[in-house]
C-alpha positions as CSV (number, residue, x, y, z in Angstrom):
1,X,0.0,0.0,0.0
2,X,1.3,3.4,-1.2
3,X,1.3,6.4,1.6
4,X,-0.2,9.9,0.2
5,X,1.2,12.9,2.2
6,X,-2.3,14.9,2.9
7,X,-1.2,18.7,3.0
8,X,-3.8,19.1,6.1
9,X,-4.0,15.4,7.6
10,X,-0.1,13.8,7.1
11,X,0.6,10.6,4.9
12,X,-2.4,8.2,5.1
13,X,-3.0,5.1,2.9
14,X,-3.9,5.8,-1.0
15,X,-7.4,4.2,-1.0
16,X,-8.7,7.5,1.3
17,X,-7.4,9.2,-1.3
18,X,-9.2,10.0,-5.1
19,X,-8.3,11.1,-8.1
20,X,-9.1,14.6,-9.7
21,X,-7.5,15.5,-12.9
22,X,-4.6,17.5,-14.3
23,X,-3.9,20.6,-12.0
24,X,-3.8,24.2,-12.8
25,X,-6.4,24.1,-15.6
26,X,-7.8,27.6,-15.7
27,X,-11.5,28.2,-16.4
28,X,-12.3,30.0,-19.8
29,X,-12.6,33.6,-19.0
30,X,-15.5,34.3,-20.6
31,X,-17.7,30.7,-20.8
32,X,-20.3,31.9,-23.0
33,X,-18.7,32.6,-26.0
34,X,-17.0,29.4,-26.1
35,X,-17.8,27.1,-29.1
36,X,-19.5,23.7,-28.7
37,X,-15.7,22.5,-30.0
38,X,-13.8,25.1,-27.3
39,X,-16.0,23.2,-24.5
40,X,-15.0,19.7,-25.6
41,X,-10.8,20.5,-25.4
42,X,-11.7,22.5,-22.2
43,X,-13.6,19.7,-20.9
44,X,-12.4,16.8,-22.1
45,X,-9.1,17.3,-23.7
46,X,-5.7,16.7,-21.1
47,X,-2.2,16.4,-21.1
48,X,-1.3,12.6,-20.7
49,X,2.7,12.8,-20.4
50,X,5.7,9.7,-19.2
51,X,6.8,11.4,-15.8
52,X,6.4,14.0,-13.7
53,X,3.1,15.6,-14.0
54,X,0.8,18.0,-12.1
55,X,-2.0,16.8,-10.6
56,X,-5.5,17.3,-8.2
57,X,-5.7,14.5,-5.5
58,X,-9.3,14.8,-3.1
59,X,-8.7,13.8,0.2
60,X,-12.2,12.1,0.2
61,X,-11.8,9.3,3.3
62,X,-9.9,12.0,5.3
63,X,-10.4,16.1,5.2
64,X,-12.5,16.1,2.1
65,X,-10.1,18.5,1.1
66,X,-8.6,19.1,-2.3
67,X,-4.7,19.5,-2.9
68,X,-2.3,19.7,-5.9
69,X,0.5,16.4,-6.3
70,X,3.6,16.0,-8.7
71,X,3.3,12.7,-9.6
72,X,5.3,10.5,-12.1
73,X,3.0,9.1,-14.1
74,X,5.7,6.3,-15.0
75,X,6.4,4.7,-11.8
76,X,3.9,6.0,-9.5
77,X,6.0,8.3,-7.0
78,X,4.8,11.4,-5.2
79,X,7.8,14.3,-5.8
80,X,5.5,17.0,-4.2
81,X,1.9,17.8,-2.7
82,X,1.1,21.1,-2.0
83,X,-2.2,22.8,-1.0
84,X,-4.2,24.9,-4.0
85,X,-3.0,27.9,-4.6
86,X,0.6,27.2,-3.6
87,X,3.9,26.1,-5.9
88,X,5.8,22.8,-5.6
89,X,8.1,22.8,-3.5
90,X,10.3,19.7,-5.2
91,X,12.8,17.9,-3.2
């Protein structure tokens, strides 16, 4: 079983833990003058890269809470979690 380091709650075991998407996806500015095509890449559409890789991790068993994780896609490993709103702080 793989430990997740919760910003708020410490490392705890990876099933309390669920997975959210790519990070730091901004929301269109202006929504309603997107095309039906604009909302499928902004919806849909995501980077899928071998290694590290910026993430959103929901603390759903735990704090409920949401946070931000560097993650290598290849091998599994945690580099970095940090709350929203915050930069990586890589070791």
């Amino acid at each position: 079983m793989q430990l997740i380091e919760c910003p708020w709650c410490g490392p705890r075991e990876e099933t309390e833990f669920h997975y959210g998407g790519q990070a730091h996806v901004p929301y269109p500015a202006d929504p309603a003058a997107l095309t039906d095509e604009q909302w499928a890449h902004y919806v849909f559409f995501r980077s899928n890269p071998k290694g590290q890789f910026a993430e959103r991790w929901s603390h759903t068993a735990g704090c409920r809470r949401w946070f931000n994780a560097i993650r290598d896609t290849a091998t599994y490993r945690f580099h970095a979690v940090y709350r929203p709103g915050e930069k990586p702080v890589l070791p």
